[in-house]
C-alpha positions as CSV (number, residue, x, y, z in Angstrom):
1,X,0.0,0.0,0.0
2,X,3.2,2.3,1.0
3,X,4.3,2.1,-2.8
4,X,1.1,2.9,-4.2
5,X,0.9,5.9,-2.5
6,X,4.8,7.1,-3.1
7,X,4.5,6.4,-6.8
8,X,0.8,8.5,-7.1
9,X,3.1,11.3,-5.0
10,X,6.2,10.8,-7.2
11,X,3.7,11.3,-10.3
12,X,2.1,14.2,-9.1
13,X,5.3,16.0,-8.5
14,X,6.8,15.3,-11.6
15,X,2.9,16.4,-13.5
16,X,2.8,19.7,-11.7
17,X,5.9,21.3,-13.5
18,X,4.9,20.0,-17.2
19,X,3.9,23.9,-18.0
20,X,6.3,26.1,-17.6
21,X,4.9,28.7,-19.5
22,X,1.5,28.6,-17.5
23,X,1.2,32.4,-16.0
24,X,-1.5,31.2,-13.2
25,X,-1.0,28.2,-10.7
26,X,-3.3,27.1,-8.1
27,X,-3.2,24.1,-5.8
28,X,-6.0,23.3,-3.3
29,X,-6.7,20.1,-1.5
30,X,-8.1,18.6,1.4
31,X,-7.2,15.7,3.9
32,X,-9.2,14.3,6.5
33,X,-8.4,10.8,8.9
34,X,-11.7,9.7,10.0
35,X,-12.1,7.4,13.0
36,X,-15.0,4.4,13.0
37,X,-16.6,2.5,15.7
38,X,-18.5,-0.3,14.2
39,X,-21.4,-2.2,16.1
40,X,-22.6,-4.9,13.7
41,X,-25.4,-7.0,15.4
42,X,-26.6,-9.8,13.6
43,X,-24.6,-11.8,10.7
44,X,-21.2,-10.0,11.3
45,X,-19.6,-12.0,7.9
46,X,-22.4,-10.7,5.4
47,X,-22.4,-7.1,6.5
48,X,-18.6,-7.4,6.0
49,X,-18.4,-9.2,3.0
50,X,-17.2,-6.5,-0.2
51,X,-15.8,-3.8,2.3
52,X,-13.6,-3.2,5.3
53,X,-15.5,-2.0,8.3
54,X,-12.8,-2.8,11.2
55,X,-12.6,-0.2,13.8
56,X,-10.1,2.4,13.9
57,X,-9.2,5.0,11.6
58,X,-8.8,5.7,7.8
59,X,-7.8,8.5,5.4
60,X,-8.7,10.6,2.3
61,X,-6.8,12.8,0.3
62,X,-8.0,15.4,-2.4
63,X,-5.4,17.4,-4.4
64,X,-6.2,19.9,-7.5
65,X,-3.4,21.4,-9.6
66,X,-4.2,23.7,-12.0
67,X,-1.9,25.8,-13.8
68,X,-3.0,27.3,-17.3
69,X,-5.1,25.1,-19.5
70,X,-3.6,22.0,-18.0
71,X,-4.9,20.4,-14.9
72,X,-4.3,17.6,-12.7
73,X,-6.7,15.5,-9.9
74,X,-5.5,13.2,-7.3
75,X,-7.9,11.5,-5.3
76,X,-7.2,8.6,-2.7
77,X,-9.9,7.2,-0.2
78,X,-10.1,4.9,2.7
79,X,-6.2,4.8,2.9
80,X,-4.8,1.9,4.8
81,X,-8.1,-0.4,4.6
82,X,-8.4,-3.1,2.4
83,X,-11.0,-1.7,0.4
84,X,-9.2,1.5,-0.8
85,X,-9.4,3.3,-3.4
86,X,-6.7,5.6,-5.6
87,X,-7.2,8.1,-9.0
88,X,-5.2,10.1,-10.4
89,X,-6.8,12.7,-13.8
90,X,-5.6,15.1,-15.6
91,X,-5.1,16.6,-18.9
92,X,-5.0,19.9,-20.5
93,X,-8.5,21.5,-21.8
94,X,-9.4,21.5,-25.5
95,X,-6.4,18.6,-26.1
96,X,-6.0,15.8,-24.5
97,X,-7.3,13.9,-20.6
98,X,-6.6,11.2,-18.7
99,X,-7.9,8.8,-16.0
100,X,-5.5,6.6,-14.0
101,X,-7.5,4.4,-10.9
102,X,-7.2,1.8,-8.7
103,X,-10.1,0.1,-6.8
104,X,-9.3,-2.6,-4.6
105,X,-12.2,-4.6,-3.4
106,X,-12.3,-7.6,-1.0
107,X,-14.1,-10.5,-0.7
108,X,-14.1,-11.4,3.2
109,X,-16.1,-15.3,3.6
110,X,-15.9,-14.9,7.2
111,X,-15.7,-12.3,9.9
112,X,-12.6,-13.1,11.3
113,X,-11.0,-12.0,7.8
């Protein structure tokens, strides 16, 4: 999971200098940890079974770079849980985009996973 998240930083850093010519640059994000308490009463292993709902904490991260006509998105959810969640956009208006993502998605059969 550590790699994942250097190489989305690592690509980032290298996209935000691909216009040097651009005469405005703005960069705005947001991230949030947010903690979870989970109370499951009934069949534990069927609530459970396509997502991770352990208690304890998990993160999200929102970045926007935008300098000129070219742009770039990087968005990464429920960081550190086995049902995270990673994209990465970008592009320049008028030319050309992209859409890089990663989903992961378990499959738990029982709730001791």
């Amino acid at each position: 999971m550590g790699s994942r998240v250097i190489l989305l930083a690592v690509i980032f850093g290298l996209a935000s200098g691909w216009t040097a010519s651009a005469q405005e640059r703005t960069l705005a994000g947001e991230i949030s940890v947010l903690p979870r308490q989970v109370d499951v009463r009934g069949n534990q292993a069927k609530f459970n079974e396509y997502r991770d709902l352990r208690d304890g904490a998990s993160g999200n991260i929102g970045l926007r770079h935008e300098a000129g006509k070219d742009y770039l998105d990087l968005r990464m959810g429920d960081i550190g849980r086995r049902d995270q969640r990673y994209e990465l956009e970008g592009g320049s208006w008028g030319t050309f985009t992209f859409h890089l993502g990663y989903d992961e998605i378990p499959h738990n059969f029982s709730p001791g996973r």
